[in-house]
Each structure stands twice: as C-alpha cells, then as structure tokens.
C-alpha positions as CSV (number, residue, x, y, z in Angstrom):
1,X,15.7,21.0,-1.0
2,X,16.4,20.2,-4.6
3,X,13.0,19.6,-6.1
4,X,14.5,18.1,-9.4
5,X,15.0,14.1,-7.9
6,X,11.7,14.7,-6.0
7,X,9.2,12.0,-7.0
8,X,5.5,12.3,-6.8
9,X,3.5,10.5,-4.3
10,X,1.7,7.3,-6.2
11,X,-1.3,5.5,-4.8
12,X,-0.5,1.7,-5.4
13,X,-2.5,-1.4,-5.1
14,X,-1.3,-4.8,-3.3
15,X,-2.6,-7.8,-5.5
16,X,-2.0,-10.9,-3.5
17,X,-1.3,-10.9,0.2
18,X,0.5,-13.9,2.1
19,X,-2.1,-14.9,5.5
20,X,-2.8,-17.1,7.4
21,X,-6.6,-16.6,7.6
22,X,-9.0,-16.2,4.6
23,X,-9.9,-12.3,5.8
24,X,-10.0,-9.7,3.4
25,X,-7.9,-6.4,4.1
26,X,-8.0,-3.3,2.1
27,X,-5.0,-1.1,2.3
28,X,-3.8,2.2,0.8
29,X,-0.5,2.9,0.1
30,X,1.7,5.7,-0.3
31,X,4.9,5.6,-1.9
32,X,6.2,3.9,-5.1
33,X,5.2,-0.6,-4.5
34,X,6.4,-2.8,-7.2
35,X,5.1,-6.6,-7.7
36,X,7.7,-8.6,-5.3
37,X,8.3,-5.7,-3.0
38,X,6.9,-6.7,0.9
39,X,5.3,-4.0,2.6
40,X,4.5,-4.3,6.7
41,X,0.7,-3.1,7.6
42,X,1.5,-0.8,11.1
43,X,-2.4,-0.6,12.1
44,X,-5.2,-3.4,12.1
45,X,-8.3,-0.6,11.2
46,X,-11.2,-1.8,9.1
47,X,-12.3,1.2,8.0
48,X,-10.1,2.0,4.9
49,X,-11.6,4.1,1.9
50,X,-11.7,2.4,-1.4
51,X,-9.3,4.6,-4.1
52,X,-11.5,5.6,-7.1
C-alpha cells in the first residue's frame, strides 16, 4: 500500500443537523466532514462519548 496519499483519520464535529424533532444527538465522526457535506447516522445509541 502506498502510504504517501494516505490521509490521517480526523475527528470532526457536525454543527447543525436537519430533524424533525427538537432532540439532541451527539455523534462522532471518523473521516474527513466539511460544512455542506451530509452524513447518514447507521445506529440510534445514546450513549456516545463527548471528544475532549
């Protein structure tokens, strides 16, 4: 595997979410997110860790 186009793992932060209730859901993601970029949530777990 070339290891020179290899990009680091980044911990990102989604800053407004589009619902249809007025719950709160914290989610950490891997993998590079930019503003305007729609990401799908796969599990519906409370428990996720808050990134420090």
């Amino acid at each position: 595997m070339d290891t020179s186009r290899v990009q680091p793992i980044k911990l990102s932060r989604v800053t407004q979410v589009l619902d249809r209730t007025s719950c709160s859901i914290i989610r950490n993601v891997k993998g590079l997110v930019r503003e305007g970029n729609m990401i799908t949530l796969l599990e519906s777990e409370q428990g996720t860790r808050r990134l420090s």
